[in-house]
ROLUMRO-65080 format. One record per residue (C-alpha): residue number from 1; residue in three letters; x negated, z negated, y. Coordinates in steps of 0.1 Angstrom, whole numbers, plus 5000, padded with zeros to 4 digits. Example, Ala and Ser with C-alpha at 12.3 -4.5 7.8 and 13.67 -1.06 7.14 Angstrom:
 resi resn   px   pz   py
    1  ALA 4877 4922 4955
    2  SER 4863 4929 4989
// end
This chain:
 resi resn   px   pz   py
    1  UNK 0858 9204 8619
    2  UNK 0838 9192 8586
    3  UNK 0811 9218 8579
    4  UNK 0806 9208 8547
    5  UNK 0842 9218 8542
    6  UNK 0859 9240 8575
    7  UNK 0895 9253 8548
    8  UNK 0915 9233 8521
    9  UNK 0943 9239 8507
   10  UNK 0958 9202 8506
   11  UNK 0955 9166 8524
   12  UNK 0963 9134 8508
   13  UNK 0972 9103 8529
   14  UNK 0969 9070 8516
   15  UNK 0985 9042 8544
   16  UNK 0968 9054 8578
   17  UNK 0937 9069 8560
   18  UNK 0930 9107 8543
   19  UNK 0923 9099 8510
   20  UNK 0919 9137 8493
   21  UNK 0912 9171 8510
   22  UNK 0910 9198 8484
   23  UNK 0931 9225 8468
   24  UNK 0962 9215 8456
   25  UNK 0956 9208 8420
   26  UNK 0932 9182 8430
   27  UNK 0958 9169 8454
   28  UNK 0988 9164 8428
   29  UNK 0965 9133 8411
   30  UNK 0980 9114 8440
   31  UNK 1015 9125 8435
   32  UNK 1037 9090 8422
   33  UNK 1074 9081 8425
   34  UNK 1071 9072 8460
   35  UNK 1052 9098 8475
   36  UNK 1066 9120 8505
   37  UNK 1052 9157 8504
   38  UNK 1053 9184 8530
   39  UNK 1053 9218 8521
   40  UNK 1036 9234 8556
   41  UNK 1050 9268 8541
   42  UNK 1022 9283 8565
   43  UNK 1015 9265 8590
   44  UNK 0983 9250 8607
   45  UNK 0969 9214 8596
   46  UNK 0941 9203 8624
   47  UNK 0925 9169 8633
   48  UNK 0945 9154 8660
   49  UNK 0931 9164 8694
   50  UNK 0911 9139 8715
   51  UNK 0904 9139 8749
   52  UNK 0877 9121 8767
   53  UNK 0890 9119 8801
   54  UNK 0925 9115 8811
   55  UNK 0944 9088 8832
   56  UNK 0977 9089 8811
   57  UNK 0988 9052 8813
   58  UNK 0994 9047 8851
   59  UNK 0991 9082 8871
   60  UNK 1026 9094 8867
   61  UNK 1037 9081 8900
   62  UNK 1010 9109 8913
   63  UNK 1029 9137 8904
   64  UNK 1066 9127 8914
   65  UNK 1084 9144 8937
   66  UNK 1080 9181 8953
   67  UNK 1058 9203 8934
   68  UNK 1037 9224 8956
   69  UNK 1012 9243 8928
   70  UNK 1027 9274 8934
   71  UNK 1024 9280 8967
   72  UNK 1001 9302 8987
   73  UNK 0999 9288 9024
   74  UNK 1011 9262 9044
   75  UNK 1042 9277 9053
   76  UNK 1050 9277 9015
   77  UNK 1043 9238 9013
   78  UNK 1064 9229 9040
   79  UNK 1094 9251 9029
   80  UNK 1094 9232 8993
   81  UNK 1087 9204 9014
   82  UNK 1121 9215 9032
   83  UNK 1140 9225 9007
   84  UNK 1132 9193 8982
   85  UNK 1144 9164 9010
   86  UNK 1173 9184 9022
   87  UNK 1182 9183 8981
   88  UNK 1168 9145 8970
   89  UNK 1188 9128 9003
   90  UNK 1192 9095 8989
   91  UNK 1152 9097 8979
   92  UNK 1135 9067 9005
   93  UNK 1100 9082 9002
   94  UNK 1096 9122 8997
   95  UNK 1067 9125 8976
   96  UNK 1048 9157 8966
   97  UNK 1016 9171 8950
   98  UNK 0997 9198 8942
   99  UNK 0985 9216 8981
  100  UNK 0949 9230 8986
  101  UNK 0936 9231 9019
  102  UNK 0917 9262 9007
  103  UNK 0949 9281 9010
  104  UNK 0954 9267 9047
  105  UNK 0943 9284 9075
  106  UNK 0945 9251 9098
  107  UNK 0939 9219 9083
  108  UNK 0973 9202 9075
  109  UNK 0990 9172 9096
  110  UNK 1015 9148 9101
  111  UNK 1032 9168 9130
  112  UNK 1039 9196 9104
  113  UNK 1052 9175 9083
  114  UNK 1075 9157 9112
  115  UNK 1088 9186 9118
  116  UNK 1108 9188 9092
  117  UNK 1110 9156 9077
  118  UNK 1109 9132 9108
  119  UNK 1129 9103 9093
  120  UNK 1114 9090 9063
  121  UNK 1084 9090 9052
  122  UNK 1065 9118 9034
  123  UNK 1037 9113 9011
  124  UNK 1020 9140 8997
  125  UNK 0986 9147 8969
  126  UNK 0962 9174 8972
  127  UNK 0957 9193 8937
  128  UNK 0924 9170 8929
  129  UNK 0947 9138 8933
  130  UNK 0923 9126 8956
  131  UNK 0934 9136 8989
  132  UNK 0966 9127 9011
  133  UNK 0990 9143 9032
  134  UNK 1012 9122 9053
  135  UNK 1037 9124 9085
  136  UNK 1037 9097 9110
  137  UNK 1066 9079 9092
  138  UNK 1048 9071 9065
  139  UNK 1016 9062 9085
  140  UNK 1038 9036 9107
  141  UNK 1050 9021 9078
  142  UNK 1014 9025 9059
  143  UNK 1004 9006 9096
  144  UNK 0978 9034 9100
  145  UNK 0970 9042 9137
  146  UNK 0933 9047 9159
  147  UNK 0923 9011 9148
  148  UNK 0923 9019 9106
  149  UNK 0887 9015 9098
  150  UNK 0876 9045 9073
  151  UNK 0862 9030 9039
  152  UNK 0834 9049 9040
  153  UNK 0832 9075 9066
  154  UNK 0823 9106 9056
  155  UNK 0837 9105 9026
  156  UNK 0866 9081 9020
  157  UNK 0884 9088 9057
  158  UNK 0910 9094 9078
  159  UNK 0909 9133 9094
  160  UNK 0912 9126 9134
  161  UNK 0917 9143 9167
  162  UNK 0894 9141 9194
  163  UNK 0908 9109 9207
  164  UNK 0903 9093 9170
  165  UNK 0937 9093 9158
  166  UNK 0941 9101 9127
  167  UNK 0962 9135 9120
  168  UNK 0978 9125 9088
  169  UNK 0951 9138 9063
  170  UNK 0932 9112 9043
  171  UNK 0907 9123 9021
  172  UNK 0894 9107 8988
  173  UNK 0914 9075 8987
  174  UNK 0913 9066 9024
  175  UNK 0953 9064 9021
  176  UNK 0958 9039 8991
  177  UNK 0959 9004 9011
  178  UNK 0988 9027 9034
  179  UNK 1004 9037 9002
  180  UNK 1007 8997 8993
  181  UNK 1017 8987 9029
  182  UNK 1042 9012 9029
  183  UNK 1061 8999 8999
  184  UNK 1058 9030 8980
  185  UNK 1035 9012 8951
  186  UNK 1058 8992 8927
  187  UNK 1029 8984 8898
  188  UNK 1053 8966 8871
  189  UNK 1077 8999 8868
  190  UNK 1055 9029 8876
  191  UNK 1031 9016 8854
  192  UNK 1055 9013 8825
  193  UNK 1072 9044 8831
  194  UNK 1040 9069 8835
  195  UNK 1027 9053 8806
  196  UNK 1053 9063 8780
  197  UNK 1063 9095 8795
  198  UNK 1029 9107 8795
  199  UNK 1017 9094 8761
  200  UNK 1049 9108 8748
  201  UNK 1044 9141 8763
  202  UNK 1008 9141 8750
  203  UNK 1017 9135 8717
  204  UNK 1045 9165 8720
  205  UNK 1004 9185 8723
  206  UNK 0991 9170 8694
  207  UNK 0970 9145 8711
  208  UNK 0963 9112 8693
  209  UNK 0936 9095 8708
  210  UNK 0918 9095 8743
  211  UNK 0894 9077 8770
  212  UNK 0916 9065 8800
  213  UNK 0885 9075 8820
  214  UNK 0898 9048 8855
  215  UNK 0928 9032 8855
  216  UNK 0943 9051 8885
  217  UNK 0961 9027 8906
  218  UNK 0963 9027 8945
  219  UNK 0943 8992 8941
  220  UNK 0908 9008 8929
  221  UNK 0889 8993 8959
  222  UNK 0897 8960 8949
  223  UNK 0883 8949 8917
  224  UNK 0904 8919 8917
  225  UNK 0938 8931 8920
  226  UNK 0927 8959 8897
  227  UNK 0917 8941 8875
  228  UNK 0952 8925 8872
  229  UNK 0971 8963 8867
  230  UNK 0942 8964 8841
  231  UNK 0954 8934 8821
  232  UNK 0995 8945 8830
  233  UNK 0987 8981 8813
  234  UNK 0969 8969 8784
  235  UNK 0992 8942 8773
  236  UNK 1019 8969 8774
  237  UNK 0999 8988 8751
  238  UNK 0991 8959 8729
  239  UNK 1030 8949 8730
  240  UNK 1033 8990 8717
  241  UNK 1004 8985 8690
  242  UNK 1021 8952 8678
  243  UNK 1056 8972 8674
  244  UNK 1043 9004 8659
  245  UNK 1048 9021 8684
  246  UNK 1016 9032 8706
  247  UNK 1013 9073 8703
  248  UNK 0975 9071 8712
  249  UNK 0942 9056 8704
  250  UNK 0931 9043 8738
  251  UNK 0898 9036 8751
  252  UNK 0895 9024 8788
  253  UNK 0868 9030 8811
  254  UNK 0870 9000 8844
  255  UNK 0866 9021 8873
  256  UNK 0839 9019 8901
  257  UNK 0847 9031 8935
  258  UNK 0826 9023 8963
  259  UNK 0794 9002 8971
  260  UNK 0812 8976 8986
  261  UNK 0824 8961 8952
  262  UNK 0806 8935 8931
  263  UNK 0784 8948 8902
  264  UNK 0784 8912 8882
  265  UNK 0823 8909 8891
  266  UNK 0827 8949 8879
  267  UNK 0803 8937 8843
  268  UNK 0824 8909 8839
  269  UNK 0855 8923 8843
  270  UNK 0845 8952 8817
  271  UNK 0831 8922 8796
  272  UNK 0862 8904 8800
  273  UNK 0889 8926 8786
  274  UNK 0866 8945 8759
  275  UNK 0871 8906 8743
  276  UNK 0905 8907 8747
  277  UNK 0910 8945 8736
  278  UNK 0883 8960 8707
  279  UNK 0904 8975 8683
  280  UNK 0906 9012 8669
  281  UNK 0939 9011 8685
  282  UNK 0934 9000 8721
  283  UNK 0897 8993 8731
  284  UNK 0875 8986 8765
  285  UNK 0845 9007 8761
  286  UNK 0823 9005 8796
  287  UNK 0828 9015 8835
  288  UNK 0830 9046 8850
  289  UNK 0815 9054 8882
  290  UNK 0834 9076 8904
  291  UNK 0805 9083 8935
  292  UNK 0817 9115 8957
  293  UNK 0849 9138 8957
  294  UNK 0848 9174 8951
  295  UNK 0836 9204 8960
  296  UNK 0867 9224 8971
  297  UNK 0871 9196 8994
  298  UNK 0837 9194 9006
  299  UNK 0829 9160 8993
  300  UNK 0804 9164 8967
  301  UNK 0767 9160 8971
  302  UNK 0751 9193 8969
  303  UNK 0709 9199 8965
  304  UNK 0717 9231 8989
  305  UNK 0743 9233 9016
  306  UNK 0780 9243 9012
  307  UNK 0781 9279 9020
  308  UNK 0811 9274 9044
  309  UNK 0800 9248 9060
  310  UNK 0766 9243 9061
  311  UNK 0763 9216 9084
  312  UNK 0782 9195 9065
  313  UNK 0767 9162 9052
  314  UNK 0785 9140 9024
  315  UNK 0781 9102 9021
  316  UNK 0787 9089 8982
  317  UNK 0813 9062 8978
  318  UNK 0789 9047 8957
  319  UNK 0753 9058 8963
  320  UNK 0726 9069 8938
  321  UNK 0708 9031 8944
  322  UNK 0737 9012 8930
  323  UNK 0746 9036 8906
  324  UNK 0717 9032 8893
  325  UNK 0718 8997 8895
  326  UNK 0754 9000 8877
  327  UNK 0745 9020 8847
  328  UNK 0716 8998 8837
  329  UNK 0733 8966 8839
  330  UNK 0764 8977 8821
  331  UNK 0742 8995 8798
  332  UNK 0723 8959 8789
  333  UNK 0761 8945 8787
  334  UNK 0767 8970 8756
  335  UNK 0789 8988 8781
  336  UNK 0788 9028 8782
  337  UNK 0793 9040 8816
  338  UNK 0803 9074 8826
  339  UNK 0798 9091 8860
  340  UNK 0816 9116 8875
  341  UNK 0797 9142 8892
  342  UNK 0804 9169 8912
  343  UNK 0780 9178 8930
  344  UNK 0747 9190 8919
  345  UNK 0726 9165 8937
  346  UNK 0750 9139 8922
  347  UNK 0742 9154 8888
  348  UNK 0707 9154 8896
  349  UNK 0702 9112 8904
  350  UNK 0728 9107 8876
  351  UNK 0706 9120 8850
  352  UNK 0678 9102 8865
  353  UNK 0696 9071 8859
  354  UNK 0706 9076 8825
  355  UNK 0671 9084 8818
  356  UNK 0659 9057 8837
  357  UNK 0680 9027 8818
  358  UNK 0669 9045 8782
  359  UNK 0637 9039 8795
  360  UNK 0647 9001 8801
  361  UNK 0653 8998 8767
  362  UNK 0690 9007 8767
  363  UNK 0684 9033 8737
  364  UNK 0718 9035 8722
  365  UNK 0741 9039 8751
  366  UNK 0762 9069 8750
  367  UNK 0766 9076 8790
  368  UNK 0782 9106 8794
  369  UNK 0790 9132 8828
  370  UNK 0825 9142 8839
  371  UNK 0834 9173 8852
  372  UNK 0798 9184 8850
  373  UNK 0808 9212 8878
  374  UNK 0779 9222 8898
  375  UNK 0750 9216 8880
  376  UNK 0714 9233 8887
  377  UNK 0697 9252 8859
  378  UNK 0666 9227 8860
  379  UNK 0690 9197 8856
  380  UNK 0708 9217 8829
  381  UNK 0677 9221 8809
  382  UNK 0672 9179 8810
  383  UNK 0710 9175 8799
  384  UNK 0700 9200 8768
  385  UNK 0669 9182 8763
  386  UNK 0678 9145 8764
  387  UNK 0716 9158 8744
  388  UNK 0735 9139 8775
  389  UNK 0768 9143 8766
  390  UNK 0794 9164 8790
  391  UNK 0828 9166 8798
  392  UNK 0843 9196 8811
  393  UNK 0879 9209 8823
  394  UNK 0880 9247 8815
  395  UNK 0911 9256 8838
  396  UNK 0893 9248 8865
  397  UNK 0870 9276 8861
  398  UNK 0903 9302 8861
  399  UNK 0926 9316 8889
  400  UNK 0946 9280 8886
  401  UNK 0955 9264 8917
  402  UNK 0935 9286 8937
  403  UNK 0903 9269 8926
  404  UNK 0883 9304 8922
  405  UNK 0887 9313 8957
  406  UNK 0880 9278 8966
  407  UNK 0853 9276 8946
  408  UNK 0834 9309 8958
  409  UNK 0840 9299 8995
  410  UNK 0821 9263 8991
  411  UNK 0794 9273 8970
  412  UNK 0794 9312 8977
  413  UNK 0791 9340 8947
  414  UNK 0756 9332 8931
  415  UNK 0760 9294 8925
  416  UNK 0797 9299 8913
  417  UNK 0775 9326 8886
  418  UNK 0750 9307 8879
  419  UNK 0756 9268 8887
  420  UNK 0795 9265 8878
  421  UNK 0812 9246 8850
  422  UNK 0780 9262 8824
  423  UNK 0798 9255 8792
  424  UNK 0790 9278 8767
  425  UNK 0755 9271 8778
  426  UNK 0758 9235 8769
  427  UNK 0777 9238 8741
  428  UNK 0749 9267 8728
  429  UNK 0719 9240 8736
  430  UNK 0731 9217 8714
  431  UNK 0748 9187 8737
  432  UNK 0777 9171 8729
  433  UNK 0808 9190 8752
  434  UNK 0842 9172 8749
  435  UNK 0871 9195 8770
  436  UNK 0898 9177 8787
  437  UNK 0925 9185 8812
  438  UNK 0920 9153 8834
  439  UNK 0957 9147 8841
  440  UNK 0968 9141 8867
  441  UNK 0936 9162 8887
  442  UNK 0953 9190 8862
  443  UNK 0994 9188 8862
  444  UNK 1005 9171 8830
  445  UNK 1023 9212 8822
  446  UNK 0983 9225 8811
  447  UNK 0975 9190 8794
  448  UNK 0976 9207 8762
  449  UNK 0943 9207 8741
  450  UNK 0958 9245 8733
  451  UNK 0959 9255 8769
  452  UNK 0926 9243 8781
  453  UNK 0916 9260 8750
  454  UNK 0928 9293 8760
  455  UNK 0909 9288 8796
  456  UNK 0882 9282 8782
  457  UNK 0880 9313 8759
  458  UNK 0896 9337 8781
  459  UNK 0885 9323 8818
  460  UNK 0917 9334 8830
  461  UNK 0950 9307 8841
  462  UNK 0970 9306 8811
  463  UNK 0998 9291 8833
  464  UNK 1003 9325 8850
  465  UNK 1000 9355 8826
  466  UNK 1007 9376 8854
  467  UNK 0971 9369 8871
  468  UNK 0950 9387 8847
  469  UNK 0913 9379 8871
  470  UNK 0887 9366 8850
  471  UNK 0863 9334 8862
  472  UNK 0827 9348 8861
  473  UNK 0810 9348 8842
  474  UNK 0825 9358 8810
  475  UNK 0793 9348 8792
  476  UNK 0803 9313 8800
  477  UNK 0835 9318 8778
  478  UNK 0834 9299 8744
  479  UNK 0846 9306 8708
  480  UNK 0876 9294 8694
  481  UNK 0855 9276 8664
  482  UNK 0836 9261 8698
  483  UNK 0867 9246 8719
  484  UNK 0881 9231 8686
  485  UNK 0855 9214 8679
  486  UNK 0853 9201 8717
  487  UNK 0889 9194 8713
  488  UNK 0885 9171 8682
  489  UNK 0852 9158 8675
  490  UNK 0841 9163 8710
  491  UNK 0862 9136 8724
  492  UNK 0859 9110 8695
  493  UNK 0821 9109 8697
  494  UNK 0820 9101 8731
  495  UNK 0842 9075 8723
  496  UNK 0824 9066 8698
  497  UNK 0847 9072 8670
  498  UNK 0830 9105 8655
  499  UNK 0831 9087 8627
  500  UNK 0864 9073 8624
  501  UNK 0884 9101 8635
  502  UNK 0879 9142 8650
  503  UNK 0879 9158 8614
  504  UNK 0899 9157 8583
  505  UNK 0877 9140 8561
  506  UNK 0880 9114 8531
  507  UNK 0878 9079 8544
  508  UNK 0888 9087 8578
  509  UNK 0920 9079 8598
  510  UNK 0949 9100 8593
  511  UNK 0950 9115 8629
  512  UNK 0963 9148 8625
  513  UNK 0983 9179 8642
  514  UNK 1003 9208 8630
  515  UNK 1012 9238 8644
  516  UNK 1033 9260 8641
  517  UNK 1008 9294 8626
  518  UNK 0974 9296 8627
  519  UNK 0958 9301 8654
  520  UNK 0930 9317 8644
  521  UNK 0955 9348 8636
  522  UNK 0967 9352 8674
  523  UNK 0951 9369 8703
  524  UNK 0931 9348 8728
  525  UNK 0963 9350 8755
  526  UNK 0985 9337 8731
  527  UNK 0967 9303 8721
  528  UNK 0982 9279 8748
  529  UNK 1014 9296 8734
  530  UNK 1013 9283 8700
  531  UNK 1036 9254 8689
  532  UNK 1029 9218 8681
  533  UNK 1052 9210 8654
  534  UNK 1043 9183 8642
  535  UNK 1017 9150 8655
  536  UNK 1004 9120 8634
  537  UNK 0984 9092 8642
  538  UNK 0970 9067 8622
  539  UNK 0993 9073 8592
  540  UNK 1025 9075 8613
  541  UNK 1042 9107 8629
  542  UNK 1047 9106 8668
  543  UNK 1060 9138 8677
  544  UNK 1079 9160 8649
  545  UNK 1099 9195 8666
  546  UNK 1109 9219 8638
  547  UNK 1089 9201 8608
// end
């Protein structure tokens, strides 16, 4: 990733920092008594991957239980529904993840789920992450009824009859003061647990550094109580850092949720734990705004209607106003916010605001758009022209999860052409484009840097060779030489580390991965295949398998 130098032959690592690239003669001057070589007989040597948007520390919980990714209705939900508490019957809650409503032909409910789990409760996440399926158990327990006011109706609701009751669907967080009353939250161990098993399975991909982008917790809509799990995740990573330990460079974004929270409490709180935590280890770097859901559920702010629906109208969670309002005071608080946007009127009045708080004097903040998804060929040209940078997921624009027939039926053949997920596009202008897999949104399986990678090239679900439909358009596929450099470098300037880390340079950290051949030498179907053999972060291996 260092054009001045893309092939060497040898690295030399001096404590945590690369102190020689070069051939190998060069390299033996820092051969003494002491020093432990590797012989790579072969293999690949790359900068350690870095992702600018995960939520690794505290969203395992999401993904416990029944996994419903496979399936193709909603008979095929509620027969692994079935099947998984007639197996786990000790199991208080049965928990699940991974339905589309997409692939429903009736919205789903509690009653289907009462019918064959009727005696404890059953709490279920949509594929995004964001939505909820639940029977009445767990909405008696959750003390859900006609009465439960909807955060923000609209967006952040309960589904109801005709009478107002709600049918068991909650949409974009409606569900997470339920999922507390229930008792199915327990902060101290799931956070503890999700943490280590999903930095050590990140890692196991080569990963060594990443921006927590929202600390995903079922207390988002209350800044003070989130702010707590904030301090309770980051001293455990501390405690890690202190111990040698920690498997990943961690930067944490405080998340934003609705309009109804506090923008001087929000500041402060970012304020508050960047003093506590600003390290190259473990660092607070700004907010990010999380306005509107997504498109496959029909919560994203579109400039023209959904084609399915297009009477629909969507309400942000936190509306262009106070986003606004958001961006420029955490901007003046030398905070960088990034904003996750959807929809393409969302993209629109984001890029507005970014503009709008350079113009306020705010030169030097590096606010960034996530997902990036539906985004309209005159606000592309801006994001090209102003180099905002962009973060994009790549197996969402395959076959995955049924997200291409989802994604056709919302926004209808000519926006999913010419509007969708426009990466090679950006990357082609000249922006900054960092790829990620968004755990849990994607299941931790296609985290790896080398599957996205493969998506991206091919447009096609690397998690299912057996689907062999492309994405379109397959001019929006990028290079290999493009997605590594999204991979590595990407990720570590929008964490500001570009500098520090993303390339295998002299002087910078020894954040490195290994694989097993090189991967420029297998074909495009065959990347997410490829082995990691070996990961190393700041001077230290964390993952070793056949090295």
């Amino acid at each position: 990733m260092n054009p001045a130098q893309p092939w060497a032959e040898s690295v030399a690592i001096t404590g945590n920092k690369i102190t020689y690239v070069g051939d190998v003669e060069g390299a033996s001057k820092f051969v003494g008594e002491k020093t432990k070589q590797i012989d790579l007989k072969g293999k690949m040597l790359l900068p350690g991957f870095f992702s600018a948007h995960e939520h690794l520390i505290a969203s395992g919980w999401m993904a416990l239980g029944a996994k419903l990714g496979e399936a193709k209705s909603k008979s095929d939900y509620l027969e692994i529904i079935s099947k998984y508490a007639e197996d786990n019957p000790d199991e208080k809650f049965i928990r699940g993840s991974g339905w589309n409503p997409a692939l429903m032909d009736e919205l789903p409910t509690a009653k289907d789920l009462d019918a064959i789990v009727p005696d404890r409760p059953v709490i279920l996440l949509d594929y995004t992450m964001h939505d909820m399926w639940m029977n009445s158990k767990a909405m008696d327990m959750g003390g859900v009824n006609k009465d439960t006011e909807d955060p923000v109706p609209g967006l952040i609701e309960w589904v109801r009859d005709e009478k107002g009751n709600p049918t068991g669907y909650a949409k974009e967080f409606a569900w997470m003061d339920a999922f507390i009353d229930s008792g199915a939250w327990q902060a101290d161990k799931m956070i503890e647990e999700s943490q280590r098993e999903l930095y050590d399975l990140a890692a196991s991909f080569g990963y060594t550094g990443y921006i927590n982008q929202g600390l995903i917790t079922p207390n988002i809509k209350s800044l003070t109580r989130h702010f707590d799990d904030h301090k309770t995740a980051l001293k455990l990573l501390d405690e890690q850092r202190k111990q040698g330990s920690l498997k990943l460079r961690t930067f944490m974004q405080v998340l934003y949720k609705t309009d109804a929270q506090s923008v001087d409490q929000l500041v402060e709180n970012a304020r508050t734990l960047k003093g506590m935590y600003d390290t190259n280890l473990i660092r607070v770097t700004g907010i990010k705004i999380h306005p509107e859901g997504v498109h496959t559920s029909h919560a994203s702010v579109m400039i023209e209607p959904f084609s399915d629906k297009p009477s629909k109208k969507v309400k942000r969670g936190v509306s262009a106003q106070r986003t606004d309002e958001v961006i420029k005071a955490a901007n003046q608080a030398g905070l960088d916010v990034s904003v996750h946007v959807d929809g393409s009127q969302t993209v629109r009045d984001t890029i507005d605001s970014f503009l709008a708080s350079k113009k306020n004097g705010n030169v030097d903040a590096r606010n960034t758009l996530q997902h990036f998804t539906v985004v309209h060929p005159d606000d592309m040209k801006r994001v090209l022209e102003n180099k905002i940078p962009v973060n994009i997921t790549p197996i969402w624009a395959t076959t995955w999860s049924g997200g291409m027939e989802a994604t056709s039926a919302a926004i209808g053949e000519e926006r999913t052409l010419k509007y969708f997920q426009q990466i090679r596009t950006a990357i082609d202008g000249g922006t900054n484009v960092s790829i990620s897999a968004d755990v849990p949104s994607t299941n931790r399986e296609n985290m790896g840097a080398l599957t996205q990678c493969e998506a991206a090239i091919t447009r096609r679900d690397p998690s299912n060779p057996n689907d062999q439909r492309v994405f379109p358009p397959m001019s929006q596929a990028i290079t290999l030489e493009q997605c590594l450099q999204a991979v590595t470098l990407g990720g570590a300037y929008e964490a500001r580390m570009e500098d520090k880390v993303g390339s295998i340079e002299v002087g910078k950290y020894a954040d490195l991965v290994i694989l097993e051949k090189n991967i420029f030498d297998v074909k495009p179907s065959e990347i997410a295949d490829t082995k990691v053999v070996g990961t190393m972060m700041d001077g230290r291996f964390t993952f070793r398998d056949g090295l």
